[in-house]
C-alpha positions as semicolon CSV with decimal commas, in nm:
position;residue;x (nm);y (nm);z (nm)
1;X;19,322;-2,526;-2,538
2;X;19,377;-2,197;-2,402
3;X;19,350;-2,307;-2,019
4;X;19,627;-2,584;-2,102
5;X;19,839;-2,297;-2,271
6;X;19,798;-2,065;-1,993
7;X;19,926;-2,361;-1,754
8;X;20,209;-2,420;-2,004
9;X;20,308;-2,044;-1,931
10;X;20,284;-2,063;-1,604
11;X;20,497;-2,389;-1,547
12;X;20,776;-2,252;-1,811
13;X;20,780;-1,873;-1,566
14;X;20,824;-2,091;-1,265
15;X;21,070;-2,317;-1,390
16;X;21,257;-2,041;-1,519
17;X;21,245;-1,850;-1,166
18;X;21,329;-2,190;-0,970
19;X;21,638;-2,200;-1,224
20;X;21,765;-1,812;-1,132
21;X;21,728;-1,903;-0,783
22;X;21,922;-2,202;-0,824
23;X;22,180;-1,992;-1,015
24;X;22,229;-1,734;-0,735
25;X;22,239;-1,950;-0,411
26;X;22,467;-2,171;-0,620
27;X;22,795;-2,217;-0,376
28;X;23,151;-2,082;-0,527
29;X;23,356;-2,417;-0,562
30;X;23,667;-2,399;-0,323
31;X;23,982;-2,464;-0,420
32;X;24,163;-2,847;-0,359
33;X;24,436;-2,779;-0,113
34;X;24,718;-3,024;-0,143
35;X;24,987;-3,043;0,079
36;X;25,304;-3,166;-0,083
37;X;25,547;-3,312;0,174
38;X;25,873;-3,533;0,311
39;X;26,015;-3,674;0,584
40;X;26,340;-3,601;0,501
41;X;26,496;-3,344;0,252
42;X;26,668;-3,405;-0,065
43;X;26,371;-3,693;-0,218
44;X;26,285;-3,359;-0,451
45;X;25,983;-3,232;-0,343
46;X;25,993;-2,916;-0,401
47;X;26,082;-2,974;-0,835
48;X;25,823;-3,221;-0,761
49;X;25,591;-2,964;-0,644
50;X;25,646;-2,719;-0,886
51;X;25,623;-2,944;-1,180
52;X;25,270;-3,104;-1,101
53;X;25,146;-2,787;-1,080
54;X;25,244;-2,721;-1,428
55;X;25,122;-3,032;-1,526
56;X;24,774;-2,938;-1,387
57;X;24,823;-2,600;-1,516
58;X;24,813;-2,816;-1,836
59;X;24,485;-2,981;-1,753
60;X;24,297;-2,665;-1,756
61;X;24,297;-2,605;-1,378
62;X;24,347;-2,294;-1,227
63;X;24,643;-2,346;-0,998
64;X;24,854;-2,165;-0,691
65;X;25,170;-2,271;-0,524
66;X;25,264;-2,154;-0,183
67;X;25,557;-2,203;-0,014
68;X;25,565;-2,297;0,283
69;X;25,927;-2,430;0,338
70;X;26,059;-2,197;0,551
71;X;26,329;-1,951;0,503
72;X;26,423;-2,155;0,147
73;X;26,336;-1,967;-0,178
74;X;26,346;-2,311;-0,355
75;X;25,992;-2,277;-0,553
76;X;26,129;-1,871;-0,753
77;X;26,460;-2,090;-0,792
78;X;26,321;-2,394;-0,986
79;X;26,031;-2,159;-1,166
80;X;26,327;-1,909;-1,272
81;X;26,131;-1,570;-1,134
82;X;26,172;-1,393;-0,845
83;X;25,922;-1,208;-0,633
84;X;25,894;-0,906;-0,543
85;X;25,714;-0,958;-0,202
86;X;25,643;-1,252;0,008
87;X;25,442;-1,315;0,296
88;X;25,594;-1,110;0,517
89;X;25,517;-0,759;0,354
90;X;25,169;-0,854;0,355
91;X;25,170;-0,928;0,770
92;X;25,362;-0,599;0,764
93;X;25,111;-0,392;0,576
94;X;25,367;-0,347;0,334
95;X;25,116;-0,450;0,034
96;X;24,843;-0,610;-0,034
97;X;24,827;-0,993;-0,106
98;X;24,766;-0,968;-0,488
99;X;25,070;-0,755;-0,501
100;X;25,252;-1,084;-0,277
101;X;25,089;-1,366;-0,526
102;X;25,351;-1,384;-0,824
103;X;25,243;-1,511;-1,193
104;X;25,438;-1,767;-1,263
105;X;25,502;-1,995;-1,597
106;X;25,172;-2,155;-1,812
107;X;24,974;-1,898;-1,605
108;X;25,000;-2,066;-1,256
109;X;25,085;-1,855;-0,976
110;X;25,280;-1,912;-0,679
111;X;25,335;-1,719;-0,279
112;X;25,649;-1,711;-0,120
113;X;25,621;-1,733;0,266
114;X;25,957;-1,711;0,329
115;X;25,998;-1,529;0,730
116;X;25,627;-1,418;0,700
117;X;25,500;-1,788;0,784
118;X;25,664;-1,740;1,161
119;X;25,477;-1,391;1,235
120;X;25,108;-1,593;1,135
121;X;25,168;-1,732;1,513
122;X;25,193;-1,384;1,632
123;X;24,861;-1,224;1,429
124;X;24,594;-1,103;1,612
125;X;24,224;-1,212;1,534
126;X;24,143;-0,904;1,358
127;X;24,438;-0,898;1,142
128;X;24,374;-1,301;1,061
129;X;24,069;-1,206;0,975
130;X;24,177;-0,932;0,723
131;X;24,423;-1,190;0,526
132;X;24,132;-1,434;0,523
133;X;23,910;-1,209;0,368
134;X;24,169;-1,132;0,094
135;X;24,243;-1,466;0,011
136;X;23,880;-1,574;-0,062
137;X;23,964;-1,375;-0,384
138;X;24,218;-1,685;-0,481
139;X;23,945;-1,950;-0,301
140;X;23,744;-1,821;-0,603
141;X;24,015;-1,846;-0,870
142;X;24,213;-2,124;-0,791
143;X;24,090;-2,554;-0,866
144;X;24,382;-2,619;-0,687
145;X;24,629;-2,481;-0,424
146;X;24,947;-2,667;-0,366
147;X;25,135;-2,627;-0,032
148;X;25,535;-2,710;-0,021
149;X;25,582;-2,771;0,308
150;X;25,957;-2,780;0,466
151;X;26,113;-3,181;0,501
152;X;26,088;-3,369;0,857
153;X;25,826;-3,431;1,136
154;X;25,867;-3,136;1,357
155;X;25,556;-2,943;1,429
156;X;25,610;-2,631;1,185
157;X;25,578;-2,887;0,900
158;X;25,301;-3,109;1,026
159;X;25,083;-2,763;1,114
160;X;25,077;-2,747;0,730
161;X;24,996;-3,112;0,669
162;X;24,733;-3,170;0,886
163;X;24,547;-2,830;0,783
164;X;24,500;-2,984;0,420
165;X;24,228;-3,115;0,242
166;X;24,513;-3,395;0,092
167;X;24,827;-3,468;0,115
168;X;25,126;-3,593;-0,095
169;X;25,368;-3,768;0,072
170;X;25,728;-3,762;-0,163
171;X;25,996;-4,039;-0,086
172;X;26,255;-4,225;-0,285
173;X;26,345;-4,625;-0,258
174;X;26,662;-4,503;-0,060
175;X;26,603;-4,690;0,292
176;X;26,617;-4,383;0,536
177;X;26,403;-4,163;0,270
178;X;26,170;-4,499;0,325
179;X;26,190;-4,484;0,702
180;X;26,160;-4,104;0,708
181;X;25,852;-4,124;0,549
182;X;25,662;-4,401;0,750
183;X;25,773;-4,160;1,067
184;X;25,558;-3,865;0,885
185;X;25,263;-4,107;0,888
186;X;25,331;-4,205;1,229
187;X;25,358;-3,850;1,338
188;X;25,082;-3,778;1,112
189;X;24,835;-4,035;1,323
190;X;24,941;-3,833;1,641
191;X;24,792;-3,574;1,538
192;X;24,481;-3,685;1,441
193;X;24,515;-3,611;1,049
194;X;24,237;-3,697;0,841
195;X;24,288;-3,549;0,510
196;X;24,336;-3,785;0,182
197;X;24,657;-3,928;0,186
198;X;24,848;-4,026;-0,127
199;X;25,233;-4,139;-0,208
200;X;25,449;-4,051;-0,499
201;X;25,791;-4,256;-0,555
202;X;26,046;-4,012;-0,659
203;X;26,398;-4,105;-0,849
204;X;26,335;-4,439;-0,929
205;X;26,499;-4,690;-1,165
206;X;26,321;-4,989;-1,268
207;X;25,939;-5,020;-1,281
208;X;25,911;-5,321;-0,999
209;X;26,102;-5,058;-0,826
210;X;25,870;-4,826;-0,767
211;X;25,571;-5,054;-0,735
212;X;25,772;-5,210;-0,412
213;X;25,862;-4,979;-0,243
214;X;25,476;-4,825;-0,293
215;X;25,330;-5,128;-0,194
216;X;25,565;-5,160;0,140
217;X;25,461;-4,855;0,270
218;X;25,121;-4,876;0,181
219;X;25,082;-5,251;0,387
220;X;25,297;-5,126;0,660
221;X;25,111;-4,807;0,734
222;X;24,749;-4,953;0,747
223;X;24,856;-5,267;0,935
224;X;25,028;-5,119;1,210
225;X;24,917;-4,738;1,208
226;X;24,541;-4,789;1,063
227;X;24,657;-4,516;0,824
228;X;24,495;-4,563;0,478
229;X;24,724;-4,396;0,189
230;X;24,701;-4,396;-0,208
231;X;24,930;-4,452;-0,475
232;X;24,973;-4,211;-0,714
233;X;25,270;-4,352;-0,926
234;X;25,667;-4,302;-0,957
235;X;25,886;-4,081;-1,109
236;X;26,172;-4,225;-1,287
237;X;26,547;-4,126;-1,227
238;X;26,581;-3,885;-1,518
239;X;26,910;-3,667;-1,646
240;X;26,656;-3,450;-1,748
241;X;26,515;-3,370;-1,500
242;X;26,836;-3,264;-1,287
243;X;26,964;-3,015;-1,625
244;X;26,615;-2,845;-1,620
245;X;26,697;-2,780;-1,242
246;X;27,027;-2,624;-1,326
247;X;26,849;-2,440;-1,636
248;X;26,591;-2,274;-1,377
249;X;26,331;-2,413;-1,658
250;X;26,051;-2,671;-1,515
251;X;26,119;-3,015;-1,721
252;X;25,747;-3,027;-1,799
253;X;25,813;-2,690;-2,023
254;X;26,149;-2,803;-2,093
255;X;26,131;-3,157;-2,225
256;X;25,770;-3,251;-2,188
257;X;25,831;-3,552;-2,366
258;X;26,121;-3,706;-2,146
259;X;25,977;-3,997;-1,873
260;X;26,016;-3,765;-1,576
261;X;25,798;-3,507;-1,753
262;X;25,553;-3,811;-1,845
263;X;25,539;-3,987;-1,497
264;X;25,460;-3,631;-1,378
265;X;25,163;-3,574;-1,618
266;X;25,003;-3,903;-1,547
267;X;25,012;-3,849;-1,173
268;X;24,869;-3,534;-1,212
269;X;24,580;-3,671;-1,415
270;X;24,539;-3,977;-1,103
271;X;24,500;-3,698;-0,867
272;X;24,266;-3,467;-1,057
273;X;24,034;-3,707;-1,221
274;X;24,062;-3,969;-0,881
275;X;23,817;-3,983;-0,586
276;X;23,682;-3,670;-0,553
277;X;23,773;-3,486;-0,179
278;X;23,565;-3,277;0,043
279;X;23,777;-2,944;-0,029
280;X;23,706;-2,653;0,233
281;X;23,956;-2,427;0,046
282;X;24,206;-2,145;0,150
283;X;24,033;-2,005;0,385
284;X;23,973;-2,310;0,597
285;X;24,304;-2,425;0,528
286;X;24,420;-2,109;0,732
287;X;24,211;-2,119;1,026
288;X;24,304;-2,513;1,066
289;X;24,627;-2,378;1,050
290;X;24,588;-2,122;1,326
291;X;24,389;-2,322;1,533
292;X;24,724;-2,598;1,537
293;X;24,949;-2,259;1,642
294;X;24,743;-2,168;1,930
């Protein structure tokens, strides 16, 4: 009886020093980084943007907004706050980034890039390395990092599409907003993308509506580009919506119960709780980045 006890012991102090080890050498999750873009202005991306990541926010995840649209404040403007820095102090040694990362609504928190985002061409390896070290702080705080990229197909805005994990493409049923966005895709293809791809419907008035013009784009990319992409749902056309906007108050905090504010919450719960993505987080996002620039 005593042998069999003393092998008990020993099994439970191994176990137990298996499950430390485990513990320790345990990886730090990285942060989803999303892309959010158009290929054309005006489908409401950016309220789009800003939204969903309350509506995550929501969800329990942890969640950043950076954006990337250059030289347009549109992100403070829809939130309702402004910062106090942006990217470019940081490149200019001005601050630090958690002094450039603003708290935003719901706790989310958001970076403005603003003139910054042209100087990351200009960085030299040293300093890169010196914001990537900084930002592995957010790598380790954030689920999910959302990047507003500007509208179009020229190469500032597809450096920040094809250096996500995923992407969200935003259109409307409006035919050039349509044809816009099967040139992204096309453009997309050129250059090799091969994050998770995934379209949201934006202003749209009856339910067969949305499911159309979904299901067009959808065929027509994989048949003649090979490109795979995902529904996530529609957005209805909603007053709402637009007087939120005007209010500088997100319609999710708003008027949570309106349809915009619903559509919005169920396609944020299709993209967190949908097929799970290899995520290489903010820091990988970055170098991708740089490695398009040079």
């Amino acid at each position: 009886m005593r042998d069999q006890a003393e092998k008990l012991r020993e099994i439970a102090r191994s176990a137990k020093v298996t499950l430390k080890s485990a513990i320790i050498k345990k990886p730090v999750a990285k942060a989803r980084v999303i892309a959010v873009t158009s290929g054309k202005g005006g489908v409401g991306k950016t309220n789009f943007t800003v939204n969903l990541a309350l509506a995550l926010s929501q969800l329990g995840q942890k969640v950043m907004v950076i954006d990337a649209d250059l030289g347009l404040a549109n992100i403070e403007y829809i939130l309702g706050c402004t910062p106090k820095y942006t990217l470019y102090d940081l490149l200019n040694r001005k601050c630090p980034l958690t002094q450039v990362v603003t708290d935003g609504p719901n706790g989310i928190k958001f970076l403005s890039g603003g003139s910054g985002i042209y100087q990351l061409a200009e960085l030299s390896p040293e300093k890169l390395d010196e914001i990537i070290v900084q930002t592995i702080q957010y790598d380790e705080w954030a689920d999910i990092i959302l990047v507003d990229t500007g509208a179009g197909i020229h190469r500032n805005v597809m450096n920040f599409v094809v250096a996500a994990d995923e992407v969200v493409v935003i259109t409307t049923p409006e035919p050039t907003a349509i044809a816009d966005a099967y040139a992204l895709m096309k453009v997309y293809k050129v250059y090799d993308g091969n994050a998770s791809l995934n379209l949201v419907i934006n202003r749209v008035n009856e339910f067969y509506e949305g499911e159309m013009v979904a299901d067009k784009l959808i065929k027509v990319a994989q048949q003649f580009l090979g490109v795979t992409i995902g529904n996530l749902g529609f957005v209805y056309e909603d007053k709402n919506l637009v007087k939120a906007v005007k209010n500088q108050i997100p319609v999710i905090l708003a008027q949570p119960d309106t349809i915009s504010a619903r559509c919005i919450q169920y396609i944020a719960e299709r993209l967190l709780y949908g097929k799970p993505v290899k995520t290489s987080g903010i820091s990988g996002f970055i170098k991708r980045f740089m490695h398009r620039l040079s």
